[in-house]
C-alpha positions as CSV (number, residue, x, y, z in Angstrom):
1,X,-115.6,49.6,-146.0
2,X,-115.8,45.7,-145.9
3,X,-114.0,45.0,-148.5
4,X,-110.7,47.7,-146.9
5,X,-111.4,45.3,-143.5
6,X,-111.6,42.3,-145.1
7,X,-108.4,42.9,-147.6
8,X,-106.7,43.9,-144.2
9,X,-107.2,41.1,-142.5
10,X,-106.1,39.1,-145.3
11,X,-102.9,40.9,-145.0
12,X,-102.8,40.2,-141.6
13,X,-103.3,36.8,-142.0
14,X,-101.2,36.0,-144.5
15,X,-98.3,37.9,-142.8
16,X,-98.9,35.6,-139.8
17,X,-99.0,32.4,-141.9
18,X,-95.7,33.6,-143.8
19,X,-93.9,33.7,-140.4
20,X,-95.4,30.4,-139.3
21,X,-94.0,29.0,-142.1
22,X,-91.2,31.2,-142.8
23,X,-92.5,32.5,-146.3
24,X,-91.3,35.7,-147.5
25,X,-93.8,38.2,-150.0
26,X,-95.2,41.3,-150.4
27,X,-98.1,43.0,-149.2
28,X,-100.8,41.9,-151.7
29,X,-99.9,38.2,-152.4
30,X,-100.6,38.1,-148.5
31,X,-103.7,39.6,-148.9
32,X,-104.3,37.1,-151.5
33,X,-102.9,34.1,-149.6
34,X,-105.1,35.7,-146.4
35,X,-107.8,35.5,-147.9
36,X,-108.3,32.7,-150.3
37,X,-106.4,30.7,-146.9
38,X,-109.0,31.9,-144.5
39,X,-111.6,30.9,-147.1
40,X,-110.3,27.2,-147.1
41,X,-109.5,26.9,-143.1
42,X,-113.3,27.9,-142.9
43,X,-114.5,25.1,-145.4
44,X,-112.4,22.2,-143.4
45,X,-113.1,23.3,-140.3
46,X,-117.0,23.4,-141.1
47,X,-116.4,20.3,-143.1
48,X,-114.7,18.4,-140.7
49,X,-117.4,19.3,-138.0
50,X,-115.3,22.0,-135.8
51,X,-117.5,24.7,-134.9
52,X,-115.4,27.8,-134.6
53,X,-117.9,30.3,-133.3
54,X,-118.0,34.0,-134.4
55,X,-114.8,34.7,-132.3
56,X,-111.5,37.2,-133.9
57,X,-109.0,34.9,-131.9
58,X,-110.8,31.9,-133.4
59,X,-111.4,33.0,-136.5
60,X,-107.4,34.4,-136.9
61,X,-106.6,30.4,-136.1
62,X,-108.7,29.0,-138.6
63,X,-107.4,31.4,-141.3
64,X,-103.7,31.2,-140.6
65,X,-103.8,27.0,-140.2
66,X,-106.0,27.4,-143.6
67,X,-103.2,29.9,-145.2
68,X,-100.2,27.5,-144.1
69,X,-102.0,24.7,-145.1
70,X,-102.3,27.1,-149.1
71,X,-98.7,27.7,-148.3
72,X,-98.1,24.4,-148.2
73,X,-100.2,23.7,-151.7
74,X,-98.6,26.0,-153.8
75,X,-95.1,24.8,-152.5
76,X,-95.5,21.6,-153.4
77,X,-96.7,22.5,-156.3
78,X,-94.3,25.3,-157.4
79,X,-91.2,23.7,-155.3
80,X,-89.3,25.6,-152.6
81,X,-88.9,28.8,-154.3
82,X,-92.2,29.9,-152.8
């Protein structure tokens, strides 16, 4: 059951980011993005001191800044095409 919420939220995520930045692609390389996105927002924000509390709304920031921020990564890696 965690891993159905947690592939969700990804998806949810990673849909939000690709709008933010306007990315379009499908429903599993968002859950990907989501995730792995969510994963690094959480990292800087802990390493950089911000506490972001146990929150949803907080926590869906700190993912989707984290995911645009992997958006941004792979872009620049991979050129505009992404």
């Amino acid at each position: 059951m965690n891993l159905l919420i947690t592939i969700l939220v990804g998806a949810l995520i990673g849909w939000l980011a690709g709008i933010f930045m306007k990315s379009a692609h499908g429903f599993w390389l968002s859950c990907i993005l989501g995730i792995v996105g969510s994963a690094i927002g959480g990292w800087l924000a802990s390493a950089l001191g911000i506490h972001i509390g146990s929150g949803l709304i907080s926590s869906l920031i700190v993912g989707v800044a984290g995911t645009c921020l992997l958006i941004v990564i792979v872009r620049a890696v991979m050129g505009k095409k992404f």
